[in-house]
LONUDREN-294185 format. One record per residue (C-alpha): residue in one letter; x, y, z. Coordinates in steps of 0.02 Angstrom, whole numbers. Example, Ala and Ser with C-alpha at 12.3 -4.5 7.8 and 13.67 -1.06 7.14 Angstrom:
! residues 2
a	615	-225	390
s	684	-53	357
***
This chain:
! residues 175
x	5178	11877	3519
x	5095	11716	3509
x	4931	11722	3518
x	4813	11559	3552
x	4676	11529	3472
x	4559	11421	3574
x	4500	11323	3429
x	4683	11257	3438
x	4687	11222	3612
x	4486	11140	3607
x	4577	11061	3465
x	4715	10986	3587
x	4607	10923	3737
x	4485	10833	3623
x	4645	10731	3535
x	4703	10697	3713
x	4542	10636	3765
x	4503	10558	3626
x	4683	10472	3625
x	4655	10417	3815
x	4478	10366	3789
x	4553	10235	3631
x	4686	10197	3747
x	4554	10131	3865
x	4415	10069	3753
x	4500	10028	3599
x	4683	9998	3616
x	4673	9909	3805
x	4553	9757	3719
x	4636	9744	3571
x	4814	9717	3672
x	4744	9618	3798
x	4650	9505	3663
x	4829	9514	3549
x	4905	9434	3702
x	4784	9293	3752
x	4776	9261	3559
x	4966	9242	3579
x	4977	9125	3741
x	4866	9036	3618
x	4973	9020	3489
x	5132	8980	3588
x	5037	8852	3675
x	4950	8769	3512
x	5177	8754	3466
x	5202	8682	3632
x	5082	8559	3609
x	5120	8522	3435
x	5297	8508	3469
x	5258	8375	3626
x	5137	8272	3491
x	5275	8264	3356
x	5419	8221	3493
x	5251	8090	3555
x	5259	8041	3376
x	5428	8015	3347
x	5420	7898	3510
x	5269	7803	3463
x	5341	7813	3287
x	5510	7724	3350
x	5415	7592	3481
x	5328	7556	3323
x	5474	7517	3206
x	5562	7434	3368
x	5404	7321	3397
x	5403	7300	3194
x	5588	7249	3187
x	5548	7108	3332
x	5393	7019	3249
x	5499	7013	3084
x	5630	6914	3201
x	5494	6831	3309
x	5442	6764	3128
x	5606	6733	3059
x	5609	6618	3203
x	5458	6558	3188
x	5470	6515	3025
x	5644	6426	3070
x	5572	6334	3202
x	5438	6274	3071
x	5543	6210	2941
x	5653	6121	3085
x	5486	6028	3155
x	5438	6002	2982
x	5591	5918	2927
x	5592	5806	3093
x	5406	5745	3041
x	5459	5729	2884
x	5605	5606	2917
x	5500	5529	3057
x	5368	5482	2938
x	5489	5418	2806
x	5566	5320	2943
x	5388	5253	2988
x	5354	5217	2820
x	5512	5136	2779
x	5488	5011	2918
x	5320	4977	2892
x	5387	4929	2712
x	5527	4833	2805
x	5372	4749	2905
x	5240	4707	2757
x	5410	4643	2666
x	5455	4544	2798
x	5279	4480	2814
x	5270	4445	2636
x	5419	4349	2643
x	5361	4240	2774
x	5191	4211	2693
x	5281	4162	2526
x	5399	4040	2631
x	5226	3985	2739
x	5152	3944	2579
x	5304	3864	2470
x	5310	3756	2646
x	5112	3728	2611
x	5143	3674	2448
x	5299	3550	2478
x	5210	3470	2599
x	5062	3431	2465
x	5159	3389	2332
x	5267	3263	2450
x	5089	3185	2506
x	5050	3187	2329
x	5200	3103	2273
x	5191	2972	2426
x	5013	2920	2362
x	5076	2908	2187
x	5201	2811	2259
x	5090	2696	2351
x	4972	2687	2224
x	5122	2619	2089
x	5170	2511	2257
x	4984	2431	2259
x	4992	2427	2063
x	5167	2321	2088
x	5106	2204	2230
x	4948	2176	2141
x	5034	2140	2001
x	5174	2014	2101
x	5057	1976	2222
x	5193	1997	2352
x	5126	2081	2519
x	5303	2080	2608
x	5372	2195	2465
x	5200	2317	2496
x	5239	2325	2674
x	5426	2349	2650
x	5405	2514	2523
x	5277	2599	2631
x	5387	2593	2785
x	5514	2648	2686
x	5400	2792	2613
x	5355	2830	2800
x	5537	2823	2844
x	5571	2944	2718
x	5432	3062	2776
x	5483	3083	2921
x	5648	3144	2901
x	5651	3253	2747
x	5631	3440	2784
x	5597	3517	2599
x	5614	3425	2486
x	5559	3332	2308
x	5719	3219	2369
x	5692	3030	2401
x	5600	2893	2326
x	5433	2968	2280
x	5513	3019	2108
x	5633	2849	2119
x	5489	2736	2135
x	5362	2828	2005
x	5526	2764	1881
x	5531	2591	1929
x	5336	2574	1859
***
């Protein structure tokens, strides 16, 4: 019948050993490494999926904080242009009444001064005045006319408020 050979069976054990021996040495390291390298791997996704989601977050606070300095500026920049305006209008305001003032104070100097010069031309027409007077007395030799014109001329002084009126210019004609 069936006769073994023992190189056949020799054959047999040695594979079997040799199988368990790999299993042990060889195929038990390689598995066990296969599997740590694979914790590895599902915890290098695990993290990387936790940074993206992190930087979708930060990515979003950052497009949130973004979005409110563009507003914080908008307003700023309203805010700006407001206070600028007001400073603007004060200082035309300022300026226009410290126009108003230096007009004013023109005006007044101009009227100070046309005053000025009334009064000097009325003195200068009361000594012409007199002096024709003295020329006419001198002349008539009458003292009671002299005395009459210049308290007439002093009269006349004395109640006149601007003027060239009066009898300066009415007396310079009689000459």
């Amino acid at each position: 019948m069936l006769s073994l050979n023992w190189n056949l069976l020799f054959t047999i054990i040695n594979l079997i050993v040799l199988y368990l021996l790999m299993k042990k040495f060889l195929i038990g390291p390689v598995t066990g490494i296969m599997e740590k390298r694979k914790a590895l791997i599902e915890d290098g996704l695990a993290n990387a999926d936790k940074a993206n989601k992190d930087a979708q977050k930060m990515k979003q606070q950052y497009e949130d904080s973004l979005q409110n300095a563009r507003q914080e500026s908008e307003r700023i920049m309203t805010t700006a242009k407001a206070e600028a305006k007001n400073e603007y209008n004060r200082i035309v305001e300022e300026a226009g009444e410290k126009a108003g003032k230096l007009l004013s104070g023109a005006q007044a100097t101009i009227e100070a001064e046309r005053a000025q010069t009334v009064k000097e031309l009325q003195t200068e027409i009361a000594g012409l005045a007199m002096t024709a007077a003295k020329k006419i007395v001198n002349e008539s030799g009458n003292d009671a006319v002299y005395d009459l014109f210049l308290s007439d001329v002093n009269a006349g002084d004395s109640t006149k408020s601007n003027g060239l009126e009066g009898d300066g210019s009415e007396d310079s004609d009689h000459r």
